[in-house]
C-alpha positions as CSV (number, residue, x, y, z in Angstrom):
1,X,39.2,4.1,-129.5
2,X,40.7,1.4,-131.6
3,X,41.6,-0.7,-128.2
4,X,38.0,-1.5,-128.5
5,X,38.4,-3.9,-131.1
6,X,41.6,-5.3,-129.6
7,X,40.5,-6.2,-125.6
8,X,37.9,-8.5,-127.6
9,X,39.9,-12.4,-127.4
10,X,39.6,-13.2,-131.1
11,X,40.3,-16.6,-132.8
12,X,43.6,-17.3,-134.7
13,X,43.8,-19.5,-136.9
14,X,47.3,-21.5,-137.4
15,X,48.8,-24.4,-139.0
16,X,47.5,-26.3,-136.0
17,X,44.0,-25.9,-137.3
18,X,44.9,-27.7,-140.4
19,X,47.7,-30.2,-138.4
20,X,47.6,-32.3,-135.4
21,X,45.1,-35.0,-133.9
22,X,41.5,-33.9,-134.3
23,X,41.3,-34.0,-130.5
24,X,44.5,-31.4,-130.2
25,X,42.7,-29.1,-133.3
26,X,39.1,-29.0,-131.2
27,X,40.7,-28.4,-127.9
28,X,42.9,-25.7,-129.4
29,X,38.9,-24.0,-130.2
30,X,38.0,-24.8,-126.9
31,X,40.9,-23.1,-125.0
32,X,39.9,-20.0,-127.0
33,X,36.8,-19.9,-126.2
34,X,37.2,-20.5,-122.4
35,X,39.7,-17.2,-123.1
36,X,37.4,-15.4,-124.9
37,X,34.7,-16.1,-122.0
38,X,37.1,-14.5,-119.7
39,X,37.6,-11.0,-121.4
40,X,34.6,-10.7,-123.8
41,X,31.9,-9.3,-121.4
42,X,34.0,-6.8,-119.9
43,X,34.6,-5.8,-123.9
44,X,31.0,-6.1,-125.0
45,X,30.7,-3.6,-122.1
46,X,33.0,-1.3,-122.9
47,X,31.3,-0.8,-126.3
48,X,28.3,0.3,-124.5
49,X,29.7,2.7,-122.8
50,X,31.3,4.2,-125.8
51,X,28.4,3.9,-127.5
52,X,26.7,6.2,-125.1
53,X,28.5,8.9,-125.7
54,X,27.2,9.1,-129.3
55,X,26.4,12.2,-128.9
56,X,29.3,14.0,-128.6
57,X,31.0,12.9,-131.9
58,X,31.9,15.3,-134.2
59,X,31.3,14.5,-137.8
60,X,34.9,13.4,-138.4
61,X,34.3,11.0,-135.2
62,X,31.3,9.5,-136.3
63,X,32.5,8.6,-140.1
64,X,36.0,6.9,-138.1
65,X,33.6,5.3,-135.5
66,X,31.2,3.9,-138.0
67,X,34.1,1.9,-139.4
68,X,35.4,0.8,-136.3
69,X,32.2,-0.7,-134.8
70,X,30.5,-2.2,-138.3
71,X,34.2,-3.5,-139.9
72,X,36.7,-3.7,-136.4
73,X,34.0,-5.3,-134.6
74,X,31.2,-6.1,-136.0
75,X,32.7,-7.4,-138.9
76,X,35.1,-9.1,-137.6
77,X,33.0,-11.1,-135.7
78,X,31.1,-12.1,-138.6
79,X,34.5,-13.1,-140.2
80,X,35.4,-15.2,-137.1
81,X,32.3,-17.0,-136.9
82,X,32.6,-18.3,-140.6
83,X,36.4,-19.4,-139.7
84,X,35.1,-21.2,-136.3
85,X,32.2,-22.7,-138.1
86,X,34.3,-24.4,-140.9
87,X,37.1,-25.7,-138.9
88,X,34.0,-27.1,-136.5
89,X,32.8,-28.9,-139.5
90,X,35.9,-30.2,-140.5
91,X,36.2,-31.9,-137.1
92,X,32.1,-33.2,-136.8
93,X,33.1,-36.7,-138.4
94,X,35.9,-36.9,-135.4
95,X,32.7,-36.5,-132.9
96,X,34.4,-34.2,-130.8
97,X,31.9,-31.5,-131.3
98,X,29.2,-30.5,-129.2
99,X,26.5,-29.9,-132.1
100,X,25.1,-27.3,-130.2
101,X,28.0,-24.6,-130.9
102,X,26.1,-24.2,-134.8
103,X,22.7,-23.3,-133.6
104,X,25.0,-20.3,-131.3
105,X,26.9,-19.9,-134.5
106,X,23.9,-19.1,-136.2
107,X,22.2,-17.1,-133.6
108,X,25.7,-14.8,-133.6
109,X,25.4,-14.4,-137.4
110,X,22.0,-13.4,-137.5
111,X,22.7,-10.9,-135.0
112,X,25.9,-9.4,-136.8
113,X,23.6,-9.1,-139.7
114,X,21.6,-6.6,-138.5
115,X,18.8,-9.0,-138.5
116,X,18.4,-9.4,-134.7
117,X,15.3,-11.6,-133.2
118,X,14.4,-9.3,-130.7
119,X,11.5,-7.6,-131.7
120,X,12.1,-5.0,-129.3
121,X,16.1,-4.1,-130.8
122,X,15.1,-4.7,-134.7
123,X,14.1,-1.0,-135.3
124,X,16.9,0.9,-133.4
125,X,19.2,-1.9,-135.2
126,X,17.7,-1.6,-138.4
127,X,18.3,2.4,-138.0
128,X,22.1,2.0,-137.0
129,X,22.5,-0.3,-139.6
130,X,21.2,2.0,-142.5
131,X,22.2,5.1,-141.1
132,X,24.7,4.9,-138.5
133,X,24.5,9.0,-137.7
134,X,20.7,7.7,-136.3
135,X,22.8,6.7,-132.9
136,X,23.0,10.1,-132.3
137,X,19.0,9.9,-131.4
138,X,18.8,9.2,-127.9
139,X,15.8,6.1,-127.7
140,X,18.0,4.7,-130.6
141,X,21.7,4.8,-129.0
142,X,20.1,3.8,-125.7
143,X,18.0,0.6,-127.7
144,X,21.5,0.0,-129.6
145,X,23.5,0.2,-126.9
146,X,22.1,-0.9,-124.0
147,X,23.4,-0.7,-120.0
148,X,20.9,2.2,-119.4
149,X,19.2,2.9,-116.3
150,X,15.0,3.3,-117.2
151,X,12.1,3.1,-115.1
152,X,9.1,0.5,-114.9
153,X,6.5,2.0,-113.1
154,X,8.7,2.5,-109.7
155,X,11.2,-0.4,-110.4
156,X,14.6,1.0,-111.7
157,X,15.6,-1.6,-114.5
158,X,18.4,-2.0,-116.6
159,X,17.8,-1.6,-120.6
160,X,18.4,-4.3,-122.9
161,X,20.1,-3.5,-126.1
162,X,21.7,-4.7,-128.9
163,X,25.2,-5.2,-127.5
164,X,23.8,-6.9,-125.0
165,X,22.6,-9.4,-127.3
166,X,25.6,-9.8,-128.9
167,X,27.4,-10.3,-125.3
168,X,24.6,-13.2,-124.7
169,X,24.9,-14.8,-128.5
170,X,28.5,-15.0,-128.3
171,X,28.7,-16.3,-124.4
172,X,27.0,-19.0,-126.4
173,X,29.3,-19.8,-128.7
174,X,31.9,-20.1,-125.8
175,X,29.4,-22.0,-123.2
176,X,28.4,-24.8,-126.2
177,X,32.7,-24.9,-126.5
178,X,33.9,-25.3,-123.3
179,X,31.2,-26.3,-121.1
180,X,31.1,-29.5,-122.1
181,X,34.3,-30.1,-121.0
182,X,33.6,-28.2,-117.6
183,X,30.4,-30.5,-116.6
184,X,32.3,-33.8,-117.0
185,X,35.5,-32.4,-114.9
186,X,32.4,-31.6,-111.7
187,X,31.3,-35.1,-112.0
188,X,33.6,-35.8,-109.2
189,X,32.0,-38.6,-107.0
190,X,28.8,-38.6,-108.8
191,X,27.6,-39.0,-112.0
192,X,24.9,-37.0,-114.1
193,X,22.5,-40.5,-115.0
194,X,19.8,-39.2,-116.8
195,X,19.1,-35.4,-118.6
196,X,15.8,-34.5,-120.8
197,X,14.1,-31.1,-121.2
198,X,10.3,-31.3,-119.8
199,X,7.1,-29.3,-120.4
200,X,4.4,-29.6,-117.9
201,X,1.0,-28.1,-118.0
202,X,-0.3,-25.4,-115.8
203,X,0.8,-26.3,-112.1
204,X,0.3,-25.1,-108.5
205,X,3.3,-25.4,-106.4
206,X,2.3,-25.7,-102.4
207,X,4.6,-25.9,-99.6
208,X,5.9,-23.9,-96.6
209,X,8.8,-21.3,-96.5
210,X,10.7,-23.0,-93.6
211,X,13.7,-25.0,-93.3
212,X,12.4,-28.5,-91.7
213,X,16.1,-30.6,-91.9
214,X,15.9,-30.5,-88.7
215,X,12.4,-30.2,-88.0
216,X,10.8,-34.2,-88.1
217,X,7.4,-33.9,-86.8
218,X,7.3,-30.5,-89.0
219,X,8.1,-32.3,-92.1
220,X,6.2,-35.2,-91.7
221,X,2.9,-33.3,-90.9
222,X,3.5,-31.3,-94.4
223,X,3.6,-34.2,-96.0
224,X,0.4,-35.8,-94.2
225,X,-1.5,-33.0,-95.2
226,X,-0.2,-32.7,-98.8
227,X,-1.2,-36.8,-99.1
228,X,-5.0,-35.8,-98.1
229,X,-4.7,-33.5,-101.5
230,X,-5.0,-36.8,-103.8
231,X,-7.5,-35.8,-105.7
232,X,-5.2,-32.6,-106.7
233,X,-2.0,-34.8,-107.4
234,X,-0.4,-33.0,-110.7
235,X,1.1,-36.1,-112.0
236,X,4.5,-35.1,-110.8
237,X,4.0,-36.4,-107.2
238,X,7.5,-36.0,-105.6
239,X,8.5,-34.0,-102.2
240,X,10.3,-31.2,-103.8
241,X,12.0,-27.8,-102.4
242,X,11.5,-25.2,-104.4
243,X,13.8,-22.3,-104.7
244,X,13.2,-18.7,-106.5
245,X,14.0,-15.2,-105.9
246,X,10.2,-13.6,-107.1
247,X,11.1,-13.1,-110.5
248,X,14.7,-10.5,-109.4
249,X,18.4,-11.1,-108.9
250,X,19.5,-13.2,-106.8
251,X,21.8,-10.3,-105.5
252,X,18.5,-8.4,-105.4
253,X,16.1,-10.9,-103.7
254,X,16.9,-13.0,-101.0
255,X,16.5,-17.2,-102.2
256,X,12.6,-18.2,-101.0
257,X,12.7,-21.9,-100.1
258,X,9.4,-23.8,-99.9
259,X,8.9,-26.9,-99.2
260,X,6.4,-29.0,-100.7
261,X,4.6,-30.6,-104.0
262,X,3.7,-29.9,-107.2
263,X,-0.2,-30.2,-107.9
264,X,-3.0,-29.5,-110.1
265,X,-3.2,-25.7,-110.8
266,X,-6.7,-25.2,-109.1
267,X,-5.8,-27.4,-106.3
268,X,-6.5,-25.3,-102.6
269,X,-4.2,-23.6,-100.7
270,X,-4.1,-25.1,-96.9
271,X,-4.3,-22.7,-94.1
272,X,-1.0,-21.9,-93.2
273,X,1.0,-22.9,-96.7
274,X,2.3,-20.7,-99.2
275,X,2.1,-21.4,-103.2
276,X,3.3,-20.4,-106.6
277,X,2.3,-20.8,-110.0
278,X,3.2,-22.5,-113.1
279,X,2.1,-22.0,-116.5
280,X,3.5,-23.5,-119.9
281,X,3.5,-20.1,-121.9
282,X,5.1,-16.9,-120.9
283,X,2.9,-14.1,-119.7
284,X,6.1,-11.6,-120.7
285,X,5.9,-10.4,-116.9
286,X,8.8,-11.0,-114.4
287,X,8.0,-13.4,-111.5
288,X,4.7,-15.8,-111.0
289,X,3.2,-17.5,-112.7
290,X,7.0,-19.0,-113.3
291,X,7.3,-21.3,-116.4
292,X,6.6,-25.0,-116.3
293,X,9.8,-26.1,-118.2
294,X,12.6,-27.4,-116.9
295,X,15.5,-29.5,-117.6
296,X,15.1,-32.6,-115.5
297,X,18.9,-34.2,-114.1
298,X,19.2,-37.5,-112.8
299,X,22.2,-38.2,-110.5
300,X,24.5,-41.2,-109.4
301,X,26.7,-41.5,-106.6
302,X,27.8,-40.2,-103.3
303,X,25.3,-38.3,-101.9
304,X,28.1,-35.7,-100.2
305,X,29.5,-35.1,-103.8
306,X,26.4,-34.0,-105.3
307,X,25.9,-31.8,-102.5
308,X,29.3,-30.1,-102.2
309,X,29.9,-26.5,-102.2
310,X,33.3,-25.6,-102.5
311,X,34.2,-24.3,-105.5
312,X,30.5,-24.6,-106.8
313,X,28.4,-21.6,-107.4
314,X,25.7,-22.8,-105.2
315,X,26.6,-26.5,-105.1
316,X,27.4,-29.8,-107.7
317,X,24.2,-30.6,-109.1
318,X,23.2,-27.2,-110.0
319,X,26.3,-26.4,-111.3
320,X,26.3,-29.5,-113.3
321,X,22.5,-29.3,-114.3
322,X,22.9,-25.2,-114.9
323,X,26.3,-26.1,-117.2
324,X,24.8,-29.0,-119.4
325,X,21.9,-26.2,-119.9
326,X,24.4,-23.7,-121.1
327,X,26.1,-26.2,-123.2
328,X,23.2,-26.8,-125.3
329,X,22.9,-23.2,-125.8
330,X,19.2,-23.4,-124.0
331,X,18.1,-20.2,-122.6
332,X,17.7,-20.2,-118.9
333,X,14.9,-17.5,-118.0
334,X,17.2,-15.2,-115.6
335,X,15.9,-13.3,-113.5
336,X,12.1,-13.0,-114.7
337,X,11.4,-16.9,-114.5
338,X,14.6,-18.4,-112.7
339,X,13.5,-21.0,-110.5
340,X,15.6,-24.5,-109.7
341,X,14.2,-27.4,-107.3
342,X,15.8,-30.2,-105.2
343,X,13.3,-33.3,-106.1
344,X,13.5,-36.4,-103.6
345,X,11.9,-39.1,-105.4
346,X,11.8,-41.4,-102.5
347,X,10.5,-38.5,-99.8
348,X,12.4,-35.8,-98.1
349,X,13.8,-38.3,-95.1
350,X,15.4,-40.9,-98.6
351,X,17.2,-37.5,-99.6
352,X,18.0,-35.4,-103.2
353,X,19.0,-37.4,-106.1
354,X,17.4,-35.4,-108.7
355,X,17.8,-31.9,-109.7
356,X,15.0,-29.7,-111.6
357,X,16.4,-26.0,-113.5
358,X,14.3,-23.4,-115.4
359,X,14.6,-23.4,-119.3
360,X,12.5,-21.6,-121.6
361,X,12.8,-23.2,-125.2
């Protein structure tokens, strides 16, 4: 099984990490990393799946696997990130770097170390790390490795395990490398203006699942009756569409649109309107009451450009705001508390110049 360790995209290091322009030395790091973003998760996978089959090594097996997961892999990772990190700060002076690559660095490391910050993983990790032949216990191998199939009540869910933290920490890594790069290349007509991370107090969002764009006397009677609600006005008074999946995939659950306003959380539900919740802690559960942080994007430009498809994930500002996110290496809530928002600051008929994404820092 030693082509484990090699489908993983490592880092070389060359005489062009010591030579060239500091621009050609950091864009040589970010080409590997927009490599290693390309084959990592399929390997981080494959490890799983190996991992699964724990029990069914022989003695011999184990004793050869052990050193090919804690010194191949493992290991090597650790060694990687130390090489990464002090070419990085050779090049900070140049102010090429996105700052936000250390903090993944660090998170990586940490991992590596056995020290994970899950509290769910740290005893099965602690276990493997001590005493490797303890993968051979199923709720440990299954903890460790992760990609199981479990059960939540009658919801079939997917077990989150150590290797699957790993996949995420090191993602992170690669998304604070090249997404930078990525964002300003989409900024292609428009311009991101403005970008801060907001926390809101406990909210009520109102609206109505229904697509008014073409729908005038629709809209504007929303919008009557949501100015009557003055007294419940939240502070953040914009017409807003609001768009979540209930707390599942978005391959799971189809994409509920409702259009409307944020308000104060007690603020009445009119007959007829639909609502969901915001609070500025997590309750741990998946779906509402959805968190009331977000990272706030302020765009420039033609209109068209922002909201262009092709070749967008779901379009340019949400690419954009999702890929700044990731390039800060700030955890977007997926699925439990994913939720994003068109804002139109001027009303709905003015049109979308702002763009709102779930974070949880």
């Amino acid at each position: 099984m030693k082509n484990l360790q090699d489908s993983f995209c490592w880092y070389k290091s060359g005489k062009t990490a010591e030579t060239g322009t500091p621009k050609e030395r950091y864009q040589r790091i970010v080409d590997w990393a927009g490599q290693a973003r390309g084959s990592n998760p399929d390997a981080f996978d494959a490890v799983t799946a190996w991992l699964l089959k724990a029990e069914e090594w022989s003695e011999t097996e184990m004793a050869e696997n052990r050193i090919l997961l804690m010194e191949g892999i493992i290991g090597r990772f650790l060694a990687q990130c130390r090489q990464v990190r002090a070419e990085l700060n050779d090049l900070v002076s140049s102010g090429l770097v996105n700052m936000a690559v250390f903090e993944a660095l660090d998170s990586l490391e940490e991992e590596l170390a056995g020290r994970s910050r899950a509290d769910e993983l740290k005893e099965a990790v602690e276990k493997v790390f001590s005493d490797f032949t303890s993968i051979k216990e199923r709720s440990v191998r299954e903890r460790f490795a992760g990609g199981v199939t479990g059960h939540a009540g009658t919801d079939t869910v997917e077990i989150y395990g150590y290797i699957n933290c790993l996949k995420d920490c090191d993602a992170g890594v690669q998304w604070a490398l090249f997404m930078p790069d990525v964002v300003k290349r989409q900024q292609n007509g428009f311009c991101m203006e403005h970008f801060e991370y907001r926390k809101l107090p406990a909210m009520r969002f109102i609206g109505i699942e229904k697509d008014f764009s073409q729908d005038a006397p629709g809209l504007e009677a929303l919008q009557r009756t949501l100015d009557a609600m003055e007294e419940y006005r939240s502070g953040f008074d914009s017409d807003v569409i609001l768009l979540h999946h209930c707390g599942k995939g978005v391959d799971v659950e189809h994409c509920h649109a409702l259009w409307g306003r944020f308000l104060k959380a007690d603020a009445p539900v009119p007959d007829g309107f639909v609502y969901a919740d915001f609070v500025s802690e997590d309750d741990g559960q998946a779906g509402m009451p959805y968190l009331s942080q977000f990272a706030y994007a302020e765009f420039t430009g033609d209109a068209d450009a922002m909201h262009n498809q092709e070749g967008f994930d779901c379009d340019a500002m949400y690419d954009v705001t999702r890929n700044t996110i990731l390039a800060q290496n700030v955890m977007i809530p997926y699925p439990a508390k994913y939720w994003t928002a068109e804002v139109y600051p001027e009303g709905y008929q003015k049109g979308c110049n702002v763009y709102l994404f779930s974070v949880q820092k």
